[in-house]
N, C-alpha and C positions, 0 to 999 in steps of 0.2 A: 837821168836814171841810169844804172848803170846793170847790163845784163850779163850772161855767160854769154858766150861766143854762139853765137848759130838762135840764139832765141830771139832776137830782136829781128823782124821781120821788117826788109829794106826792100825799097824798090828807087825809079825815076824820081819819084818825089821828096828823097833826100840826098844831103849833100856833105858829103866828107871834109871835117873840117881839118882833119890830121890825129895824130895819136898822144897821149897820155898817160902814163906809165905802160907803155907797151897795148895799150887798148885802144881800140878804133874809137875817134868821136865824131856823130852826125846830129845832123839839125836836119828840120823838114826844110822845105826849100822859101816855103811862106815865108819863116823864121828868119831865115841864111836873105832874103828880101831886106829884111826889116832890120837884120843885125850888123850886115856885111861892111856896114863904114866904124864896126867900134871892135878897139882887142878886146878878147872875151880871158880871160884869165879863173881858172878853176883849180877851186881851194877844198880841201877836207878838213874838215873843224868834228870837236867833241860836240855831240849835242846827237836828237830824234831827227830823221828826215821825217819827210809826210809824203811817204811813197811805197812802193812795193819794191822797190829797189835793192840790190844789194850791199847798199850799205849801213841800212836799219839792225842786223842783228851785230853787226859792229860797236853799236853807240856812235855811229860818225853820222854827218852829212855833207853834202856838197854844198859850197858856197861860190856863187859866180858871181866876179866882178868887173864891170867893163869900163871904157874910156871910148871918145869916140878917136879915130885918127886923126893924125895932123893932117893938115894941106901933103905937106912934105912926103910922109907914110903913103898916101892916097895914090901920086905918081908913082911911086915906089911901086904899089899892090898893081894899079892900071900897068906898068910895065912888065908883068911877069903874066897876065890874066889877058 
């Protein structure tokens, strides 16, 4: 979902995944558990979301598609982490 600046109420339990047209994106950390071995890739497509998000009065939504990493990618990510 995507909010104005300052309403999305953040704490320890989420985790920055980096920015997106200039907007901050996080995951809870449960999530960032569960997702951390695949690239996450976010798309804006014509169509309803099914959210209170701002991008409903748009006509757009978010579409997220992932892969998991290579072996390769993995060392790569453990080296910098």
């Amino acid at each position: 979902m995507c909010f104005e600046e300052g309403e999305l109420m953040l704490d320890d339990s989420d985790v920055w995944l980096g920015t997106v047209h200039g907007c901050k994106c996080y995951m809870s950390r449960d999530q960032f558990e569960y997702w951390k071995h695949t690239q996450i890739t976010i798309d804006v497509v014509k169509g309803r979301g099914a959210s209170f998000s701002l991008e409903i009065p748009l006509g757009v939504r978010f579409l997220i598609r992932s892969r998991l990493f290579t072996e390769e990618e993995m060392i790569q990510l453990d080296a910098i982490l």
